[in-house]
N, C-alpha and C positions, 0 to 999 in steps of 0.2 A: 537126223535129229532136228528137232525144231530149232531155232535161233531165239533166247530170248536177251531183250536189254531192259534193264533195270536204269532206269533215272531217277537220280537224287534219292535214291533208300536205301535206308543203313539197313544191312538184313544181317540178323542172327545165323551165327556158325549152323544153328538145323538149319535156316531157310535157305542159306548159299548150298547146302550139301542137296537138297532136296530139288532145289532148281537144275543144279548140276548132273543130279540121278534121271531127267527128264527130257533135259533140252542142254543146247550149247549154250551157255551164262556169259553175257561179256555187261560189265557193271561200270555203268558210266555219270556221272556229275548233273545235280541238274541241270537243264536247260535253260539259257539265259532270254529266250526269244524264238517266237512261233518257229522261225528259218532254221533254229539252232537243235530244236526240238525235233524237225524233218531230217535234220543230217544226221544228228545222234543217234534215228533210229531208222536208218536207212536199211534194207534187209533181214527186219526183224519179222518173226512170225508172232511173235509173242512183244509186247512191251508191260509193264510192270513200270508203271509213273508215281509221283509225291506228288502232282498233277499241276506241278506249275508248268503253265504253258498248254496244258491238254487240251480243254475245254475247244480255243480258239486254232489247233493244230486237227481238229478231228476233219476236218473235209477236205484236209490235203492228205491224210493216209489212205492208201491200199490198200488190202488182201492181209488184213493183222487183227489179232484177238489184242484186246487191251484189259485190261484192269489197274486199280487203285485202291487205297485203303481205306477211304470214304463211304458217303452214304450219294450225298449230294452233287452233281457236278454242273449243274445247271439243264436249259431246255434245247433238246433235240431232236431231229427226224433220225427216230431209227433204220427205217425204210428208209431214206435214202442212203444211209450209212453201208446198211445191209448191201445193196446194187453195189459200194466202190471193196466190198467184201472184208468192212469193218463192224466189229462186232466191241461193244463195252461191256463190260463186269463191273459191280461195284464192291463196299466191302459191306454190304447191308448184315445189320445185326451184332457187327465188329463195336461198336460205340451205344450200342442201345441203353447198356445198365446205367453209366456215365449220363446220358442224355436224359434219362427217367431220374434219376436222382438230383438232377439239376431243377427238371419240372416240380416234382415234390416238397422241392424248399420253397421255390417259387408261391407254390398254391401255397405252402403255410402262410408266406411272407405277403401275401395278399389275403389271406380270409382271418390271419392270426396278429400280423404285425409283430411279431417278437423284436423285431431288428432294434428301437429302441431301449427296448427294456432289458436289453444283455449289458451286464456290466453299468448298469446304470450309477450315475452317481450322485444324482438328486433325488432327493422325495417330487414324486407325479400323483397327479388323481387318478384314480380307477377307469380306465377306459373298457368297456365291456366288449369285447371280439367276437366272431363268429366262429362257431365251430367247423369241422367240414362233416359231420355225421349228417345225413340226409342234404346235403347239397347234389341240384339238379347238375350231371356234367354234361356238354356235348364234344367230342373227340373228331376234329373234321381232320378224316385221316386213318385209315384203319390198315396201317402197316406196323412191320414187326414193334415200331417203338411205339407208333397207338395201342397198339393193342396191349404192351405192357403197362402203359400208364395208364390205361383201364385198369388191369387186373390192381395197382397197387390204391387207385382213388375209391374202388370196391372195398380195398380192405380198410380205408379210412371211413368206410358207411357211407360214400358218396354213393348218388344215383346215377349209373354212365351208360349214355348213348352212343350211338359211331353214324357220323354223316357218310356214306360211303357215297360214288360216284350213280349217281342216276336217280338218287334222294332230293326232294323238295328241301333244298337247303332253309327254307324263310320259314317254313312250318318245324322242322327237326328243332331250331334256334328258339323258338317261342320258349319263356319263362324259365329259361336255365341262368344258373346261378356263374358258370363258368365257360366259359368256351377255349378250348385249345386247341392249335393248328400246329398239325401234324403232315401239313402238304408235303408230296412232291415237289417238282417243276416240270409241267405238262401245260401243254396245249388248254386241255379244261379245266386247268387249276389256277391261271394266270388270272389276277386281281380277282379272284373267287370273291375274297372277303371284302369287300369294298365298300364305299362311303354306305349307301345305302344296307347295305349287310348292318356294320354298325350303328347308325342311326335307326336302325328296326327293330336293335336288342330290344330286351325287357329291362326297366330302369332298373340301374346298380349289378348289370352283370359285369365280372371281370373274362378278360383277355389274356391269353398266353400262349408265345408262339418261341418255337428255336428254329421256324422254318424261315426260307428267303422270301423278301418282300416282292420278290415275287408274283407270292400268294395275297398279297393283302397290301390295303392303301395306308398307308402308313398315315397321311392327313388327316384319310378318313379316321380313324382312331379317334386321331387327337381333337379332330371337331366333336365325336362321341363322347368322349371323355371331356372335354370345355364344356358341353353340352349341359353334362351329368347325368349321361344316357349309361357310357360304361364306367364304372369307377374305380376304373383302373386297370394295371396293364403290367406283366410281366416278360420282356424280349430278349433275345441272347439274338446279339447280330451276326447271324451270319447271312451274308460272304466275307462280311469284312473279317481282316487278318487279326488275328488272335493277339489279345492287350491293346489293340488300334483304339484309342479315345478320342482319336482326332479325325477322323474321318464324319463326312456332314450326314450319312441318315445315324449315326450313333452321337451325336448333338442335337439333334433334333428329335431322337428321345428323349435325352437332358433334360431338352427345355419346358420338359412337362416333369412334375415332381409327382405327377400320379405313376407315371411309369418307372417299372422296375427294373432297370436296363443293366443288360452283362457286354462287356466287349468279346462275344464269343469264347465264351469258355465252356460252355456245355459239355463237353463231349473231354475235358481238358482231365484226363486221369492217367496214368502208365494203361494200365488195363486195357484202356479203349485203345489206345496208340497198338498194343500188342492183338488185341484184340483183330483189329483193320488188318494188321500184316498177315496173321495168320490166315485170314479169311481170303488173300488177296493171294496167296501161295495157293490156297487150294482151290480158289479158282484156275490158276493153269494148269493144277495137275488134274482136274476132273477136264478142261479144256483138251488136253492134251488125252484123257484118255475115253474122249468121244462125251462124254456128260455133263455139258457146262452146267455153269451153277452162276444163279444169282445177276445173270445177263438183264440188260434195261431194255424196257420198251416206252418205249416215247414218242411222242407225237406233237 
């Protein structure tokens, strides 16, 4: 039977019996340290991680399937991973509803502004907002969670495009009202959005992204936005650690009150959390019976 170790995840009495029914289970703490990470899973065929520690452990494993309950793990060569006979899984689609429902308050809260008018407790003058019925969207990113926040900005009457890979990004970008980044982290995704992306919008388009900067120049933005090219900005920091306010690119959202900044919480529901596990279990067992599922290719 295959050997699998679990680091740092709490699994449900089904997912221990199910792991169990597959492979030999030995369930162990996270890892404190890349070194700690290689010993913990010394003679695994299988690991199953909470992924601390993964990311920077991947070129010292061997001949082992991995998976996680995530979407994102950062940039890698899968080929070469492939040659030391490691293979990644993620938990794509585990977090997706969580992450769209994040972005849709988002877009209210940039083309609507409710945020003060809740519980107000003074008389204000009438500020007149935009609606989102016939707003131009562009969607750079046409994976499973692009492609849902299409389907629901369609049903708000928005107009939605998808920048897919090998698209005229500067022509797709003309005259949209919103732009959302939906990256990866790949090779030809790296500072995609950049100072000049921004400074080429069309004046008063808004920005929204829950992807890693990664994808996009965080300066360049904010020059965009001083500018009063973009008018504004709605970001959920990830990689930083969830609730983290002190960390410096989530201050240097801050320091712009155009921007609509979350300390990574996007994704932060029970649902999504059970959602990754489930997803991360049936990765080994489709693993395990010859059909993986949901493997990364990266470059």
């Amino acid at each position: 039977m295959k050997k699998i170790i679990t680091l740092g995840v709490n699994l449900s009495d089904d997912h221990k019996k199910r792991l169990q029914d597959v492979g030999e289970l030995e369930i162990k703490d996270s890892p404190i340290s890349v070194d700690d990470f290689i010993s913990k899973t010394n003679g695994a065929d299988i690991i199953y991680s909470n992924g601390d520690f993964l990311f920077d452990s991947l070129v010292k494993l061997r001949n082992v399937f991995i998976t996680y309950p995530y979407v994102e793990l950062g940039t890698f060569d899968t080929e070469e991973l492939s040659q030391n006979g490691v293979t990644v899984a993620n938990g794509s689609g585990g977090n997706r509803d969580s992450i769209v429902e994040w972005v849709m308050y988002m877009v209210l809260s940039l083309f609507r502004n409710f945020g003060p008018m809740v519980r107000a407790e003074e008389n204000f003058p009438v500020e007149l907002q935009e609606t989102l019925v016939g707003k131009k969207v562009l969607i750079v990113g046409h994976g499973a969670i692009g492609s849902q926040i299409g389907v629901l900005c369609n049903a708000f009457g928005m107009k939605v495009e998808y920048f897919d890979r090998g698209d005229d990004l500067s022509e797709k970008s003309k005259d949209r009202d919103l732009i959302v980044n939906s990256l990866n982290c790949n090779t030809s995704s790296k500072n995609l959005l950049n100072e000049d992306f921004f400074m080429n919008l069309s004046e008063g388009t808004y920005y929204l992204t829950f992807a890693r900067p990664y994808t996009y120049d965080i300066d360049g933005l904010i020059k965009a936005i001083e500018s009063s090219v973009v008018a504004g900005a709605a970001i959920d920091c990830d990689p930083e650690k969830f609730g983290d306010t002190t960390n410096d690119f989530y201050q240097k959202c801050m320091s712009n009150e155009k921007i609509l900044v979350t300390p990574h919480i996007a994704f932060s529901t029970k649902q999504a959390i059970a959602g990754g596990a489930e997803v991360a279990i049936r990765n080994i067992e489709t693993f395990i019976e010859g059909k993986p599922q949901n493997v990364l290719r990266k470059k």
